[in-house]
N, C-alpha and C positions, 0 to 999 in steps of 0.2 A: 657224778656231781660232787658225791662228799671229798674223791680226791685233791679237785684244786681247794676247797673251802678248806680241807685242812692244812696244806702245803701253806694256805695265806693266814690261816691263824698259826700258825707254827712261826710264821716272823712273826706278826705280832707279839706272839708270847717272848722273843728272844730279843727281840727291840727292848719292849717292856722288864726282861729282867736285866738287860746291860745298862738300860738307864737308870732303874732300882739300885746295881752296885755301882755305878759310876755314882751319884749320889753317894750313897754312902760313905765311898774314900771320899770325898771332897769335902765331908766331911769331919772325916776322921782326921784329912791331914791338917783341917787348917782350926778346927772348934780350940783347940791349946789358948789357941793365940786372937782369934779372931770371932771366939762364939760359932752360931749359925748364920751367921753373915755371907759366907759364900756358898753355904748349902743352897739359903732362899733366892740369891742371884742363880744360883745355878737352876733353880728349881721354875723360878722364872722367862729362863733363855728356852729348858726344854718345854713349856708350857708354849710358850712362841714358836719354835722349832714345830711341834704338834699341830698348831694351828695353819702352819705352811705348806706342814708334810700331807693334812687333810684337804686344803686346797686345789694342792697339784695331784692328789688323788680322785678326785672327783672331778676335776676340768677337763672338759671332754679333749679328746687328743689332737680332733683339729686347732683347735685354739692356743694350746700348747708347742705345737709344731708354729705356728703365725707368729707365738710370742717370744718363740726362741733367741729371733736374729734381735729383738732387741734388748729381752734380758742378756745376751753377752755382751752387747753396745753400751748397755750400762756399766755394765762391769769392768769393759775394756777404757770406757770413760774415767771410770774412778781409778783404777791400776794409771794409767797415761796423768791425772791429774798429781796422782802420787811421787811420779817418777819426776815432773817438773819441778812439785817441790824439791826434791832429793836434789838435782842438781843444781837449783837456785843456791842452797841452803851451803852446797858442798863448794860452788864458785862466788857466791858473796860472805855469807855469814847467817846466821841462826836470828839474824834480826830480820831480814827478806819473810819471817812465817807467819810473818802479821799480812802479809799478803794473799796467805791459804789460810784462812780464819776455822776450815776445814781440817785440817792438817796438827794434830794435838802435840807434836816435837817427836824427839826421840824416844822409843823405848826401847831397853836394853840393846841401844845401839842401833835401832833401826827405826826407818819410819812406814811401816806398814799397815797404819791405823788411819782413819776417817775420824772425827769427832762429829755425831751429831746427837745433837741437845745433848741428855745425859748421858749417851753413852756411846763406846768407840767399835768397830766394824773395820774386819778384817778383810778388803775385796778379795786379795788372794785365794780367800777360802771357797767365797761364792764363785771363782772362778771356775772349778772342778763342778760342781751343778752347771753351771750355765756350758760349759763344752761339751761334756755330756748331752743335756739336752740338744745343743748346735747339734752337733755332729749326727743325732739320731734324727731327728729330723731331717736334715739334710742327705743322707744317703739313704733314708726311710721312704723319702717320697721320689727316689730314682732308676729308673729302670738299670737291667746290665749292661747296657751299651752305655747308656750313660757314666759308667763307674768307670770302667772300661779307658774313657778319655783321658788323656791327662789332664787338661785345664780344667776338664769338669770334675773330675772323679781324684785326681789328685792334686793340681796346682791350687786352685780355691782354697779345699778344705784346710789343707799344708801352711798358705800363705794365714788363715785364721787361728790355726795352730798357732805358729810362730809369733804374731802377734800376744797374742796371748801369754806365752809361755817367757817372751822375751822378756815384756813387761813384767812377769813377776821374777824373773830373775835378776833384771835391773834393781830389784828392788831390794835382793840380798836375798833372796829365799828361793837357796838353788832345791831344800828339800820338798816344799811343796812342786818345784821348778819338774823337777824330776816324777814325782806321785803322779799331775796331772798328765806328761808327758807320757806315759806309759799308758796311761789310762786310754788316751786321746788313739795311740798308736792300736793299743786292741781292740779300739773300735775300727779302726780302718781294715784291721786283719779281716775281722768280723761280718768286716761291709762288702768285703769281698775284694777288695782294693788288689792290683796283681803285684806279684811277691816282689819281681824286682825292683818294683817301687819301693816296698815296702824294705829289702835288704839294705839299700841307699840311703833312706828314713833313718835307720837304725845305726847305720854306719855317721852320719851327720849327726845324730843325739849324743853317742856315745863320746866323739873326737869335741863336739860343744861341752861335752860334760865334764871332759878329762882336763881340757882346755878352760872352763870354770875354776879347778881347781887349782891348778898349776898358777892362776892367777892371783889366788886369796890364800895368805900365807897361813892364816887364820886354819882355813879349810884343808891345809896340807898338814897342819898341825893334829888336826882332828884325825884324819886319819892313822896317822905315825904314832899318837899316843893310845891307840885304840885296840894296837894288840897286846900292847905289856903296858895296861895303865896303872900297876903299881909302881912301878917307876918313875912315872910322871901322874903323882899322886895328890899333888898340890900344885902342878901347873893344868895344861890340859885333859889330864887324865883323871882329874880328880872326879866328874861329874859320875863316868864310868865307875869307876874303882869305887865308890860311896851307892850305886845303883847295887852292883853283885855283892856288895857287902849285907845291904840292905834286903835286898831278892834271899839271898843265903840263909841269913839268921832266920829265917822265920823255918827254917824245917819242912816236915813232913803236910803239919797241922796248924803252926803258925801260933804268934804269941797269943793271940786272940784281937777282937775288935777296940779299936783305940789304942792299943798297948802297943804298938812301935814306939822304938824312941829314935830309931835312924831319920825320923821324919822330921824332927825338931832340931834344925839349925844344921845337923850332918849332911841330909840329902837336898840340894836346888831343885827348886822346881817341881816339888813332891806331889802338888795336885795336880800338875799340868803334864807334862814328858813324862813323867818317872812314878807317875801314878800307879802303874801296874808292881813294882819294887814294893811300892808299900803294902799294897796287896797280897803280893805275896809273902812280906813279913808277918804279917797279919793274921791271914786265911790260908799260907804252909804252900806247898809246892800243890795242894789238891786246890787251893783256891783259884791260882793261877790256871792248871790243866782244864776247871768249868769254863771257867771265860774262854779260854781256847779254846774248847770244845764247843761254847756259846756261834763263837766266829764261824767255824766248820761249819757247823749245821744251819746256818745262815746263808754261809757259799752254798751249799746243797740247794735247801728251798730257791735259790736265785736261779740256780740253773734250770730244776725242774719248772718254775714259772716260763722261762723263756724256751724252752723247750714245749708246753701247751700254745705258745703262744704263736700265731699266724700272723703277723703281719712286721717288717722287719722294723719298724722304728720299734716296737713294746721288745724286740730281742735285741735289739741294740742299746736301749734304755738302763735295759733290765740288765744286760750283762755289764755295759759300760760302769753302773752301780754298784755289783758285784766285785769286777776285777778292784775299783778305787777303795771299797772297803775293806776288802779281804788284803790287798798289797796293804795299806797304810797302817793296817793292825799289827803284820806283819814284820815289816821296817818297825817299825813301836816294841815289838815285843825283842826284837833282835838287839837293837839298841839297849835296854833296861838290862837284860842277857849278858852283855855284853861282845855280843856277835857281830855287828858292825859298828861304826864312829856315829858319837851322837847326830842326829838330824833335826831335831828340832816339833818331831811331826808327834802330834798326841795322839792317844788311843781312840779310835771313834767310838762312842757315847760312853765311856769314862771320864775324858780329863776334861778338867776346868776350862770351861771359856764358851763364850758365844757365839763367835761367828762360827768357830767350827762346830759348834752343834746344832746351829738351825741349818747349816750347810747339810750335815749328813743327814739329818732330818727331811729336808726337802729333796734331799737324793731317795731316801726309803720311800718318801711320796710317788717318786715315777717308780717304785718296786709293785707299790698297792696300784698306782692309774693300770700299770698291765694286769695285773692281776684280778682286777676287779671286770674289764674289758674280756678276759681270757670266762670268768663266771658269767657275764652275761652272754656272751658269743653258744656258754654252752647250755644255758637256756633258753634260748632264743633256737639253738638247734632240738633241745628235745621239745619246744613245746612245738616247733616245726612238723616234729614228728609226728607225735600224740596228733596232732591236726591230721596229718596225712595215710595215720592206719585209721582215724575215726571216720574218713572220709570214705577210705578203702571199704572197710567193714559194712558203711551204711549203702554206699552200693554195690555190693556182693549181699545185703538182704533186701534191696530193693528189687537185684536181680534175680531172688530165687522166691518172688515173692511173685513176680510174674510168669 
């Protein structure tokens, strides 16, 4: 028994301090300029985040599995509602958006946001929760014949995928496009899905994805300036080339807390994408290795949960959580490195913003529903137990009694 209990405090602990220093950069990069104004925003999304993530943690699984097909339906609703705007917008004019009263304009160039009352929501983000959830559900409650099929076991699921995936790429967000698609894909591995499906699968993402780019000259450019972005250091390269400059300076040990100055006016986007850069200016190459090391032992505890775990939707859940955290950290930390072309994708529960934080939040919530499932299953077996040597015992002295 103390094993799972610690396995499940051991996230908590690691949740808990990634969002203690996520906080704290968000602070650090932005109090210059803007006070604690986006600490206490921020401080507010994961206070909601927490209330989501306790929810989905506690909701018994059947109910969760019922409620799947329609949290993606909303979500595929709101993605589809977006996408109309987008082409309204893109074949009349920017005055048609009085028509999506929804719809808050452009931000840097894109329109990926929902406006409601005070504040704006990013569906893209919720879409990686709600597939997840789909998909665990769905191959959770199906026998191996069932997987087996193609219509059942691959067309379906495939056709929800692509919906999904299409719409947010229609939407200009080939790097979320790409995070959840990967994710979606090891769940099928997982599900047991058979490989030549799955070789076909991969061969179709990779030619969509090459073919994404080759399309947006924008996105060829990203890549081209990404290996020599001193070169192109004030056009595309600049975002890169101002991250490792930033990552760099800070050393061993770092300038200390608040004392960057790469954060002020030099680096874009310092609390959001490139949040980990300041960190590491900051907190030294040892502050950057904890948080990585944070990540690691997070991947561990996930696997070990799904591994106690018996029943295949809490191991599809549970990993599908896993693979989306650990990749998206990943791509985040490679980026800021400058190891691949920027993507756009933030560090989970570091960077600034709210859809993506009550999103990873309510993903950690199906990490605790298994978990928490996995401790009662193993109490429920010993007190099974305890029942059935008390039983034993008391008739082996009932029998020597006669």
């Amino acid at each position: 028994m103390k094993y799972p209990r610690i396995i499940t405090f051991l996230v908590g602990l690691i949740i808990t301090a990634l969002l203690c220093i996520g906080l704290t950069m968000v602070y650090s990069t932005t109090y210059d300029l803007h006070g604690n104004a986006y600490m206490i925003r921020q401080a507010l999304w994961i206070l909601i985040g927490l209330v989501g993530m306790a929810l989905v943690a506690y909701c018994p699984l059947e109910y969760l599995c019922k409620a799947a097909p329609f949290i993606l339906l909303a979500v595929v609703a709101s993605l589809a509602y977006l996408f109309v705007a987008n082409v309204a917008v893109r074949l009349r004019s920017k005055d048609v958006l009085r028509f999506f009263p929804l719809v808050p304009g452009e931000i840097k160039g894109a329109m990926r946001w929902l406006r409601l009352g005070p504040i704006s929501i990013q569906p893209s983000e919720f879409a990686k929760f709600a597939l997840i959830l789909f998909l665990a559900a769905y191959y959770g409650t199906r026998n191996r014949e069932q997987i087996d099929r193609f219509v059942e076991g691959v067309a379906v699921p495939v056709l929800v995928i692509g919906v999904v995936l299409g719409l947010v790429l229609l939407g200009g967000d080939l790097s979320t496009t790409v995070i959840t698609g990967v994710t979606a894909f090891s769940i099928l591995f997982l599900a047991g899905v058979r490989l030549r499906y799955l070789v076909l699968l991969a061969c179709l993402g990779v030619t969509l994805g090459v073919t994404a780019i080759n399309l947006s000259p924008e996105r060829q450019s990203r890549i081209t300036s990404y290996r020599v972005p001193e070169e192109q250091k004030l056009g595309d390269g600049y975002q890169l080339w101002r991250s490792q400059l930033t990552l760099g300076s800070g050393g061993l040990w770092g300038r200390g807390f608040t004392r960057s100055v790469m954060k002020q006016f030099y680096l874009p986007d310092a609390r959001t994408d490139f949040i980990m850069a300041v960190l590491g200016e900051e907190f030294g190459y040892v502050g950057v290795c904890f948080v990585l090391l944070l990540h690691i032992g997070l991947l561990v505890c996930v696997v070990e949960i799904s591994k106690m775990c018996r029943d295949r939707v809490g191991v599809l859940m549970t990993m599908g959580t896993g693979i989306l955290i650990a990749s998206q950290a990943l791509i985040n930390f490679s980026v800021v490195s400058g190891w691949c072309p920027t993507t756009g994708l933030t560090a989970p529960f570091l960077s600034y913003g709210g859809s993506s934080m009550i999103a990873m939040l309510l993903c950690v919530g199906l990490l605790f529903n298994t978990s928490r499932r996995n401790l009662q299953r193993l109490w429920d077996e010993l007190i099974g137990m305890h029942v059935k040597l008390t039983y034993k015992a008391f008739v082996m002295k009932t029998q020597n009694t006669q």
